[in-house]
ZAMARGU-4260 file (C-alpha; in steps of 0.2 Angstrom, whole numbers, plus 5000, padded with zeros to 4 digits):
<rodrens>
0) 3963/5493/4859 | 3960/5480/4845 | 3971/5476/4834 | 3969/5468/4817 | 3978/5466/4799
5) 3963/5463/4788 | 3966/5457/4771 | 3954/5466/4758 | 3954/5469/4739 | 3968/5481/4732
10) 3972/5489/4717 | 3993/5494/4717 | 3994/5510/4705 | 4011/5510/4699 | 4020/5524/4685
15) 4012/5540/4682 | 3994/5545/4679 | 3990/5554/4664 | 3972/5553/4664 | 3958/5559/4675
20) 3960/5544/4689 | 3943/5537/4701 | 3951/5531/4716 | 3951/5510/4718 | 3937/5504/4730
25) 3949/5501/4748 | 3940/5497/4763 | 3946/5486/4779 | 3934/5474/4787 | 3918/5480/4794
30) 3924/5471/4810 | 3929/5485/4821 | 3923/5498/4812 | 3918/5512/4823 | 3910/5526/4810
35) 3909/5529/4790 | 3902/5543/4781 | 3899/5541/4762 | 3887/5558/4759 | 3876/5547/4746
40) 3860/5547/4754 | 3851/5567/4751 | 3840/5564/4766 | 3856/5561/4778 | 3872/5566/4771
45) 3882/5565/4787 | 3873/5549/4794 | 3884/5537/4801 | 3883/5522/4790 | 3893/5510/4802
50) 3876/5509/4813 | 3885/5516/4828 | 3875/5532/4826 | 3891/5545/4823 | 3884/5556/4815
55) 3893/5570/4807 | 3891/5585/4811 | 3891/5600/4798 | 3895/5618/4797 | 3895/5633/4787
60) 3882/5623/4773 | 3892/5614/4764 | 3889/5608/4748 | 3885/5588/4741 | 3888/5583/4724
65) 3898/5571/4709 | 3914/5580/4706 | 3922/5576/4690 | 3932/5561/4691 | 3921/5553/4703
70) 3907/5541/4703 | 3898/5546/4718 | 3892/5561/4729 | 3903/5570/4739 | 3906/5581/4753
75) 3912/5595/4747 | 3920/5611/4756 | 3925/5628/4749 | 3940/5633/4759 | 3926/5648/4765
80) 3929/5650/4785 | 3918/5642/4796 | 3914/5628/4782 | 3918/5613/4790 | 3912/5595/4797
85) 3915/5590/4815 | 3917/5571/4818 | 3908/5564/4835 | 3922/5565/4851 | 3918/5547/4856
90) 3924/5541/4840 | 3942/5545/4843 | 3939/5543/4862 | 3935/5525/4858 | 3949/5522/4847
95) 3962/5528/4859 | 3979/5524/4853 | 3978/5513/4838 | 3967/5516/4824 | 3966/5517/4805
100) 3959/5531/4797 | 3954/5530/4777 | 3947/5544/4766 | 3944/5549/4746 | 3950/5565/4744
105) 3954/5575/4730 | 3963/5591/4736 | 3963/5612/4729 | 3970/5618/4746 | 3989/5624/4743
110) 4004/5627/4751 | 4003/5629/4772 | 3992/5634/4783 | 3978/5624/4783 | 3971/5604/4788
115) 3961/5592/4780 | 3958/5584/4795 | 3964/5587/4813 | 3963/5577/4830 | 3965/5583/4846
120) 3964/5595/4858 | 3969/5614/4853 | 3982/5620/4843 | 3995/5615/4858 | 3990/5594/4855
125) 3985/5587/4839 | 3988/5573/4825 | 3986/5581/4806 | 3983/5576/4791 | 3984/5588/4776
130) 3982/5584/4757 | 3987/5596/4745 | 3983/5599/4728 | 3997/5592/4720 | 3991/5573/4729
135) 4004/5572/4741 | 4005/5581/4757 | 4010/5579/4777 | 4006/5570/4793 | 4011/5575/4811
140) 4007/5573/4829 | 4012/5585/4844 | 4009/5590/4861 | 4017/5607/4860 | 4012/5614/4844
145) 4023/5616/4828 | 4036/5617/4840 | 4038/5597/4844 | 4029/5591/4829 | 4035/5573/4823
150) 4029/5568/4806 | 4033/5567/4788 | 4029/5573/4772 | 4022/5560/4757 | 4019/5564/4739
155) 4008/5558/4726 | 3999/5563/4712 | 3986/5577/4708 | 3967/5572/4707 | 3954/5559/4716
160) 3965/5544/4727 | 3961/5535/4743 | 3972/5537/4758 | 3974/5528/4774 | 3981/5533/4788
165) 3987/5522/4801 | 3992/5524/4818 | 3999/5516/4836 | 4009/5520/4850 | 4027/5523/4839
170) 4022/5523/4823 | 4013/5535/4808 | 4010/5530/4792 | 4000/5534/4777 | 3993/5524/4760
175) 3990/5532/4742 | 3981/5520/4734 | 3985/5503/4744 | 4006/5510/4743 | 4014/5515/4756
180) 4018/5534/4754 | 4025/5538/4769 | 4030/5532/4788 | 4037/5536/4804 | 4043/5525/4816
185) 4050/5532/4831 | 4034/5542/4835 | 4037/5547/4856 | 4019/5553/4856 | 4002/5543/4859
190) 3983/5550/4855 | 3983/5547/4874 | 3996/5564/4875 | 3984/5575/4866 | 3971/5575/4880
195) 3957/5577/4867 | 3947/5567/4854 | 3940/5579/4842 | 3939/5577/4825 | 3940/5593/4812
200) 3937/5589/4793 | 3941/5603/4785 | 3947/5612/4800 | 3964/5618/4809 | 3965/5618/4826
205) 3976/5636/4824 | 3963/5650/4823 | 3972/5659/4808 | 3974/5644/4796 | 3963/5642/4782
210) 3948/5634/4779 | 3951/5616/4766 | 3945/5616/4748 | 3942/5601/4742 | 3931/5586/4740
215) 3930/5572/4754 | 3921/5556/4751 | 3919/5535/4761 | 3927/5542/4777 | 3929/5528/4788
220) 3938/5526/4806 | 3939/5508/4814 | 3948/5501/4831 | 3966/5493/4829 | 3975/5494/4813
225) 3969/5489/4795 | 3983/5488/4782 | 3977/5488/4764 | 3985/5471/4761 | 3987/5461/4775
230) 4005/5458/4780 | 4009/5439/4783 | 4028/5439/4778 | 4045/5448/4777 | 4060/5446/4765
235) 4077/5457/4763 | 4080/5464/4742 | 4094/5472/4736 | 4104/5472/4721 | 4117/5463/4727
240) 4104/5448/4737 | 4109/5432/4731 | 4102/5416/4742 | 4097/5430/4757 | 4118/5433/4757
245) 4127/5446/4753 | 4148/5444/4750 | 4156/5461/4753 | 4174/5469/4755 | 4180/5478/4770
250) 4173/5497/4768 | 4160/5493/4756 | 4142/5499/4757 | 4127/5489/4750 | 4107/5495/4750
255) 4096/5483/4758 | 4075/5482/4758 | 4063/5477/4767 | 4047/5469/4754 | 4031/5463/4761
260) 4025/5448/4757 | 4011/5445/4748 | 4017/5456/4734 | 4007/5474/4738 | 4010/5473/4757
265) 4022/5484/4765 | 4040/5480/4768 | 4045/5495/4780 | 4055/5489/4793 | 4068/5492/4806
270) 4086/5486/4805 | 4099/5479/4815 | 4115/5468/4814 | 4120/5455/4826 | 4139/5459/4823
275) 4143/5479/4822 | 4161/5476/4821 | 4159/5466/4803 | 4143/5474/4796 | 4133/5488/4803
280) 4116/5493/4797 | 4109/5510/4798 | 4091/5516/4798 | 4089/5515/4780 | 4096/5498/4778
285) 4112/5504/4772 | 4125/5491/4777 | 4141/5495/4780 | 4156/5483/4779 | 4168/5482/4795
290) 4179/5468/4796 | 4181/5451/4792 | 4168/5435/4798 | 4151/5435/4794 | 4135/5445/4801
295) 4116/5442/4801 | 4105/5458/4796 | 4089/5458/4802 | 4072/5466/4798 | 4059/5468/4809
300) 4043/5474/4800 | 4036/5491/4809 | 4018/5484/4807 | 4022/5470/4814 | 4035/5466/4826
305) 4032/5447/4826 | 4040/5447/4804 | 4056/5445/4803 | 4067/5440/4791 | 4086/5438/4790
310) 4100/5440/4778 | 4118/5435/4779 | 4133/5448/4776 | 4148/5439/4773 | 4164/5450/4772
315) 4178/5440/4764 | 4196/5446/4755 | 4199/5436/4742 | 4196/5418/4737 | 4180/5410/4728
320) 4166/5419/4738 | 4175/5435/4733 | 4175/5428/4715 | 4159/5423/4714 | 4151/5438/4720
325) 4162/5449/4705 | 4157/5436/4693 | 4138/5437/4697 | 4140/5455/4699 | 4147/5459/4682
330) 4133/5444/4673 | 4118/5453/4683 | 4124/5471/4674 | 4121/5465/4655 | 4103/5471/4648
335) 4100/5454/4638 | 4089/5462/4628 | 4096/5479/4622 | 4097/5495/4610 | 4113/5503/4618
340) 4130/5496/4621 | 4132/5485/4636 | 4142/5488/4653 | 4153/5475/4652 | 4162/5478/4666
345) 4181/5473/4667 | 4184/5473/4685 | 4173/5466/4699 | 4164/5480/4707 | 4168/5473/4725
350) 4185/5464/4725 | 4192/5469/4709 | 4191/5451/4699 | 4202/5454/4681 | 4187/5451/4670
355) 4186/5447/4651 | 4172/5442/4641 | 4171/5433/4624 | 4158/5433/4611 | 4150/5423/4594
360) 4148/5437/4585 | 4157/5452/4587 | 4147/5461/4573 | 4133/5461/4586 | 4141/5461/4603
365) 4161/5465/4606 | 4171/5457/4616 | 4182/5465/4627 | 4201/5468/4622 | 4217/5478/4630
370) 4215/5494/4641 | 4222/5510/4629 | 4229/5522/4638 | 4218/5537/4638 | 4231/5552/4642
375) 4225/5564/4654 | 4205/5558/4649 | 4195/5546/4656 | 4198/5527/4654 | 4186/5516/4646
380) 4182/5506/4660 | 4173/5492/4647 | 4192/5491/4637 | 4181/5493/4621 | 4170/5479/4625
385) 4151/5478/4623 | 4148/5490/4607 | 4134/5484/4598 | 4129/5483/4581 | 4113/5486/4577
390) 4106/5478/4559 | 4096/5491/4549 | 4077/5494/4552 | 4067/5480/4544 | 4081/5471/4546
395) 4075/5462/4561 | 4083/5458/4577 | 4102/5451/4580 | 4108/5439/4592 | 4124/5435/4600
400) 4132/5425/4614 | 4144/5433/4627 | 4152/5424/4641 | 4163/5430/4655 | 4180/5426/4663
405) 4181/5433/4680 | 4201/5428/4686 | 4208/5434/4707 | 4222/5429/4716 | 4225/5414/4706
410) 4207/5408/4704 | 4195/5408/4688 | 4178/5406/4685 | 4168/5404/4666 | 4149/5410/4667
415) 4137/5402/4660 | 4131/5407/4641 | 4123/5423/4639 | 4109/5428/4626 | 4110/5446/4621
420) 4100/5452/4607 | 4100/5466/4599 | 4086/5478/4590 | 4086/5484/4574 | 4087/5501/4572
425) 4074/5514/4573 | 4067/5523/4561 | 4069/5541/4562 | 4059/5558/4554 | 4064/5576/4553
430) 4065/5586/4567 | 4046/5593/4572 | 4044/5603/4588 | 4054/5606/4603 | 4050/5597/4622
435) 4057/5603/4638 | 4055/5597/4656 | 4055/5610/4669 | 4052/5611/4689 | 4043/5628/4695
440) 4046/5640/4708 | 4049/5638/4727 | 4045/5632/4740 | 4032/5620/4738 | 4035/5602/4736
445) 4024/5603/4723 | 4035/5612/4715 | 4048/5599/4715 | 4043/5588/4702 | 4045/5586/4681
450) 4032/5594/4668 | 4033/5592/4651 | 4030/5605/4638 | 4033/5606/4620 | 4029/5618/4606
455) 4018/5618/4590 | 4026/5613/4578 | 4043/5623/4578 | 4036/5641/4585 | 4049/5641/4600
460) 4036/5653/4609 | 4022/5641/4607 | 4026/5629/4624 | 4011/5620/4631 | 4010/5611/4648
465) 4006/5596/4642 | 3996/5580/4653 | 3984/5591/4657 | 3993/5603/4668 | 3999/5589/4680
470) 4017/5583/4683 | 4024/5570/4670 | 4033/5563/4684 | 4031/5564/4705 | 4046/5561/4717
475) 4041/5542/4724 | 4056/5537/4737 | 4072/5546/4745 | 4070/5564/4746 | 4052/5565/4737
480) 4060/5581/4727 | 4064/5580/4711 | 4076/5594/4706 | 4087/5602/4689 | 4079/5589/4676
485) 4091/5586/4662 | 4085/5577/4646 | 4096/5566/4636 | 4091/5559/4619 | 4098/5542/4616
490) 4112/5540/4603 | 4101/5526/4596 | 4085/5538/4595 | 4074/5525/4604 | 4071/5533/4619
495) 4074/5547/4630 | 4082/5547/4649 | 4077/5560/4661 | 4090/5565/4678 | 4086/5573/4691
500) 4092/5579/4709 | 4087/5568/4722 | 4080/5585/4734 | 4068/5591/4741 | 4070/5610/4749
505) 4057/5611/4759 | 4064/5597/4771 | 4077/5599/4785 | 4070/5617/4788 | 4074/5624/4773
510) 4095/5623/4777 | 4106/5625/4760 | 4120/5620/4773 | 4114/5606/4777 | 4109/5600/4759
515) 4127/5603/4755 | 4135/5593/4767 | 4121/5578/4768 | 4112/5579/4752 | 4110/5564/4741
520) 4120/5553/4734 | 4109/5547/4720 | 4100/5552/4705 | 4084/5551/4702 | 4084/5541/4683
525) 4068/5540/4669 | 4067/5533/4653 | 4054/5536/4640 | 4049/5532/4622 | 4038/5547/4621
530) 4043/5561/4633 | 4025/5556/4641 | 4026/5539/4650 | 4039/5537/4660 | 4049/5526/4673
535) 4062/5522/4683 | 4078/5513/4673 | 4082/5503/4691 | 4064/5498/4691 | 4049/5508/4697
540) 4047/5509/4716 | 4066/5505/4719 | 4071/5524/4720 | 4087/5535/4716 | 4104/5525/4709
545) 4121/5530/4721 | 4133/5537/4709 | 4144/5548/4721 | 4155/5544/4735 | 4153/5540/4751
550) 4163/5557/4758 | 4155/5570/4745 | 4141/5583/4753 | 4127/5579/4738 | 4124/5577/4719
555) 4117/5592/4711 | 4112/5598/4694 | 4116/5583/4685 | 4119/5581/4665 | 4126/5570/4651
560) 4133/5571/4635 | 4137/5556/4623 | 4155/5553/4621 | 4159/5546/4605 | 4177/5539/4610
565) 4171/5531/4625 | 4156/5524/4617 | 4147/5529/4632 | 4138/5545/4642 | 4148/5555/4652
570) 4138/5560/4667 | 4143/5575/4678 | 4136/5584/4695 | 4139/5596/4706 | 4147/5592/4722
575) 4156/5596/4737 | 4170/5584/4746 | 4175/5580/4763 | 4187/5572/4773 | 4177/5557/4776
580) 4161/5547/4777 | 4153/5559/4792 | 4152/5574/4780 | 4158/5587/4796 | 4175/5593/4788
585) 4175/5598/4768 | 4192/5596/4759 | 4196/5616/4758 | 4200/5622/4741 | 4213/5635/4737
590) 4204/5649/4745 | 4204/5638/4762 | 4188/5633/4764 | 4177/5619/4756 | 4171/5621/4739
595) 4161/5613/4725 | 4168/5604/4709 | 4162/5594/4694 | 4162/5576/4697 | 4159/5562/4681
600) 4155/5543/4681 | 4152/5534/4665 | 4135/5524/4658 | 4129/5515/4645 | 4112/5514/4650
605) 4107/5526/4664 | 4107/5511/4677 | 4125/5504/4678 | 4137/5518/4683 | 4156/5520/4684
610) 4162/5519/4703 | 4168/5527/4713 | 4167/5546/4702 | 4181/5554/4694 | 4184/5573/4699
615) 4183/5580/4680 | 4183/5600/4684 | 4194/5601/4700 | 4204/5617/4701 | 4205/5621/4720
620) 4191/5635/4717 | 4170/5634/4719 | 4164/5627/4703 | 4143/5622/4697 | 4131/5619/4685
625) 4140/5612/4670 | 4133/5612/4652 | 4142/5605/4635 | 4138/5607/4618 | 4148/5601/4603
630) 4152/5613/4586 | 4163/5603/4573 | 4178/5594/4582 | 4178/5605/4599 | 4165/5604/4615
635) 4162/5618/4621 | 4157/5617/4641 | 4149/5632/4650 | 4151/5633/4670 | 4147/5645/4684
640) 4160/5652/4694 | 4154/5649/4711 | 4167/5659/4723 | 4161/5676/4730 | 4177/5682/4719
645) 4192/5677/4710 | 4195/5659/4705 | 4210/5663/4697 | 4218/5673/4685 | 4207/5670/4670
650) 4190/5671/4680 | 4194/5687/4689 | 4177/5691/4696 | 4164/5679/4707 | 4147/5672/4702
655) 4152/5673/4683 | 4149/5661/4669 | 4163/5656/4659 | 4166/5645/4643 | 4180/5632/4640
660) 4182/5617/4626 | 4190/5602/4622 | 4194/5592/4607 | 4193/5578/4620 | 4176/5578/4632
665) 4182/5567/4646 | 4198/5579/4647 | 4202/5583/4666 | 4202/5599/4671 | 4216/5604/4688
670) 4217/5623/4680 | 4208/5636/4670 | 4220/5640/4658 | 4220/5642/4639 | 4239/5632/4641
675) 4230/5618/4648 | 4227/5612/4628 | 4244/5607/4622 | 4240/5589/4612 | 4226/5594/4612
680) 4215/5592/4628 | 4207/5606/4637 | 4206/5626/4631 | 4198/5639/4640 | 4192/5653/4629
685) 4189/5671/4637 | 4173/5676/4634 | 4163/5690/4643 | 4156/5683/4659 | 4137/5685/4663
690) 4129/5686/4681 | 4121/5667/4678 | 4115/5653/4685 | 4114/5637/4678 | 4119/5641/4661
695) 4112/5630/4648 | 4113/5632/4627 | 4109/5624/4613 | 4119/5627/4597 | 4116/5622/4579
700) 4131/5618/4568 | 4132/5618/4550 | 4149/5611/4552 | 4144/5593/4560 | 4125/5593/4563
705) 4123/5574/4569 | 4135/5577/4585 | 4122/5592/4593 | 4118/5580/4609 | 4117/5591/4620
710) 4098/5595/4628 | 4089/5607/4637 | 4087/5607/4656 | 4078/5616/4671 | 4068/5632/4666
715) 4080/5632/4649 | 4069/5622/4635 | 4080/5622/4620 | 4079/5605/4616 | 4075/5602/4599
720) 4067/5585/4598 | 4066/5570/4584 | 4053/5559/4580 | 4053/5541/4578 | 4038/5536/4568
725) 4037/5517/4574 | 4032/5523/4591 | 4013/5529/4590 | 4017/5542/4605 | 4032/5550/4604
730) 4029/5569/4601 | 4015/5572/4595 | 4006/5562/4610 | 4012/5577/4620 | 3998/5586/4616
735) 3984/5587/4629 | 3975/5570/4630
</rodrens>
């Protein structure tokens, strides 16, 4: 059949939607195009307006109209049974294997059990495409029913977008909006398999399902495949992409991405390395370093198997490659333009260059100075370097110059000068309402995404949904879940961060095994001067941030506090530990099997992290879902006992919630025990345990008012917010807009 990569007009929607959105005008080129139905003529609604006379057929009376948020008629279906549409059988006959399949749709169908479109031949063989009402939804093909389906799910937004569906022998794949949402590339199946051509809209082909509810609009089918934006070239990103090389260590692992070229086309591809033994690739373009010598990664776009492009893994021990790459590593770190203190990192991320750095003005940046030792806490991985010092507001901005010293096995290397400059401080107001960012119940993946809610005024039993109902932010990349929000208010006041688990429940049937042992590695990170526009702090589209280990099972419940001795957020997670890098046997704990512990990695601006994370509650028992708050000189830090019983003598009983503190946050804890205290570092304090998950407070002090940082999380809002007048939609723009 015909194939074609047409390039048309496209609008990229990037960020979050927050008002009412009419879909961007997509279309492939009328070359190929083998029906369209548009529903704006009210003497032929289902006429066929590609001129091949395939004309829809309707059932159940359907109505036409405008729906809001559109500008045009529409078909559109109530979910009653029997309403439905029936698209021509030679359409799909003359398609055969490869075809592109666009739609406007704006979807109030929920949950399972039903299609928006199907293709095929019985419930047995089909392709479907479902779109739910949260935007987002599912595509699969099979020949034996849900029993061999191969497919994937795809998120998006609530309201009106246009999707496009691709497909050819091996490969799925669907568009929101000219963005790729979704893929899969190792399809076994063809439409030739499904031994039928006809076309529901509206309609499963299993006889119990539902009927759709929605609004459907410019469906249009042509031959051969018609991306949004045509492909014409292929390049390999990644953090650490310098020149199309990488430099690495032995054992390292580096993140590479496919990106389409021009900017808007798709960039998924399929990897491989022509030299295993030095650097392997996996499907996800995960490169792993094996040995010394060099190894070419390529890509090979799955649109397009002609697009290639290359990129050079060079792993080295030592010497001026290795310097280079800690040097450019450490420069590439530093925000040049900043409101919190810099990472200035001190040892090179990969070979472990001694790195100093230097500054004009050390009022505005510092330099960095001697490691102190830190006792049984933390270290300050930046040796004091990189604290700022922000002028006053009306001040204006300050500027500095930092350079660094990267020194290895003899070598040393200057960088170039570095801007920084820093804002002047925000202005603040008194406290005015309270926020929180919640997910809702299961097991919908529409459930697994943030909304924002906030009070009137400072009623705490006034919380509002606020954007309108919808999600403040969607799960874009990785797992598509987003998971046990945490909320923490810069120390500055300028902004807020949002974290939250990289998971989606719904996927890998369902397994909590298998989500403890394979989860994530990465965090899903936001940042907002408002609580209402958010994005990602490693750049919208580039998707979670590793911060755990290669051997640990997932990153759950994450959450932060400011550490004021660190000059830096402590982050801290749930996860469980194995053996090594294939997660199949967990380090057991003292009860013998494996068990979960509270690991911690530093930031300074919720995009460089600590590596690798430092295991800051580990006491050979099942421990989850941390929380701290500060009163006067102590923090205070609740945690769930996670063993079915004992976990010790001063948790006697499983499932509990117990309380501990520390004059020192980043205190390690090996045992729960009020002895553990004796400079002082950690104390536990007995308190009568509670049957709770996830326990999360917030506590106001008359004692030391300015040190409450901590924040409300997940289904707990008790997150009083401040308002900084200088930026026109902080709080209040909250309210429904």
């Amino acid at each position: 059949m015909r194939k074609a990569t047409t390039l048309t007009a496209m609008v990229v929607v990037t960020g979050i939607l927050m008002t009412p959105f009419a879909p961007p005008a997509f279309g492939a080129a009328d070359d190929g195009l083998v029906a369209r139905y548009t529903f704006d003529d009210p003497n032929n609604r289902g006429g066929d307006s590609s001129g091949k006379g395939n004309n829809l057929a309707t059932f159940g009376n359907p109505a036409y109209g405008t729906p809001t948020g559109h500008d045009s008629a529409a078909l559109q279906l109530s979910g009653a049974n029997g309403q439905y549409a029936r698209i021509p059988d030679q359409v799909f006959s003359t398609v055969g294997n490869d075809f592109t399949m666009e739609f406007d749709a704006d979807s109030s169908s929920s949950g399972n059990g039903f299609f928006t479109f199907g293709i095929g031949r019985d419930d047995n063989r089909y392709l479907l495409i479902k779109v739910d009402d949260n935007g987002g939804g599912r595509v699969a093909i099979a020949t034996d029913g849900w029993r061999n389906e191969q497919g994937f799910s795809f998120a998006a937004s609530p309201g009106w977008h246009t999707y496009r569906l691709v497909v050819e022998p091996g490969l799925i794949a669907i568009f929101v909006d000219g963005k790729l949402a979704g893929y899969k590339a190792d399809v076994t199946f063809t439409m030739s398999d499904l031994q039928g051509s006809t076309g529901y809209v509206g309609r499963s082909f299993y006889g119990g399902d539902r009927y759709f509810k929605g609004d459907l609009d410019e469906i249009s089918v042509w031959d051969g495949i018609e991306l949004p934006v045509a492909l014409s070239g292929l390049a390999i990103g990644g953090e650490r992409v310098s020149n199309n090389s990488v430099t690495m260590s032995v054992g390292r692992a580096t993140q590479l991405t496919g990106v389409g070229r021009p900017d808007g086309a798709p960039g998924a591809v399929r990897w491989r390395s022509s030299n295993d033994a030095v650097a392997s690739v996996d499907a996800s373009g995960m490169v792993t370093s094996k040995g010394l010598g060099e190894a070419t990664i390529t890509a090979t776009s799955v649109f397009d198997t002609a697009l290639t492009a290359t990129a050079s893994v060079r792993v080295v021990d030592g010497g001026q490659a290795a310097l280079n790459e800690d040097l450019r590593a450490a420069v590439a770190a530093v925000n040049t333009t900043t409101t919190e203190n810099l990472p200035l990192l001190v040892k090179g991320a990969e070979f472990g260059s001694n790195i100093t750095w230097t500054t004009t003005d050390a009022s505005v940046v510092t330099g960095t100075g001697p490691q102190v030792d830190p006792g049984v806490a933390l270290a300050d991985p930046f040796q004091g370097g990189g604290v700022i010092g922000r002028a006053p507001y009306g001040d204006g901005d300050r500027t500095a110059t930092i350079r660094a010293t990267a020194t290895l096995n003899g070598l040393t290397i200057t960088s170039d000068p570095i801007s920084v400059t820093v804002k002047e401080a925000t202005r603040t107001a008194p406290d005015t309402n309270y926020a929180a960012v919640t997910m809702r119940g299961e097991p919908e993946l529409k459930s697994q995404r943030a909304w924002v809610s906030s009070t009137d005024g400072a009623n705490f039993f006034s919380f509002k949904t606020r954007n309108n109902g919808e999600p403040a932010v969607t799960g874009d990349a990785d797992e598509l879940g987003l998971r046990d929000h945490y909320i923490q208010k810069s120390v500055g006041g300028d902004k807020y961060y949002l974290m939250s688990t990289d998971l989606d429940t719904n996927a890998h049937g369902g397994n909590w095994g298998y989500f403890g042992s394979r989860g994530s590695l990465k965090l899903e990170v936001y940042e907002s001067p408002d609580l209402v526009h958010w994005k990602r702090t490693n750049g919208d589209g580039n998707g979670g941030i590793v911060v755990n280990a290669p051997t640990s099972g997932m990153t759950w419940a994450p959450e932060s506090f400011w550490d004021e001795d660190l000059q830096s957020y402590i982050v801290f997670f749930s996860s469980t530990e194995f053996t090594d890098s294939s997660r199949n046997t967990a380090v057991p704990g003292k009860n013998g099997y494996g068990y979960t512990q509270l690991m911690a990695v530093l930031t300074r601006d919720f995009k460089t992290f600590t590596s690798p994370p430092v295991g800051w509650q580990d006491t050979g028992y099942g421990r989850l879902d941390a929380h701290v708050f500060q009163i006067g000189d102590y923090y205070y830090r609740l945690t769930k006992n996670e063993e079915g019983g004992s976990a010790g003598p001063y948790l006697p009983n499983g499932k509990m919630t117990f309380l501990e503190r520390s004059k020192v946050l980043s205190s390690i804890t090996n045992e729960t025990s009020p002895a553990n205290d004796p400079k002082p570092h950690l104390a536990a304090a007995r308190r009568e345990p509670s049957a709770l998950r996830g326990p999360r407070v917030r506590q106001a002090s008359a004692e030391r008012p300015e040190q409450q940082r901590g924040q409300g999380r997940l289904r707990h809002p008790l997150r009083r917010t401040r308002r900084a007048r200088q930026l026109p939609s902080a709080v209040p723009a909250l309210h429904d807009q």
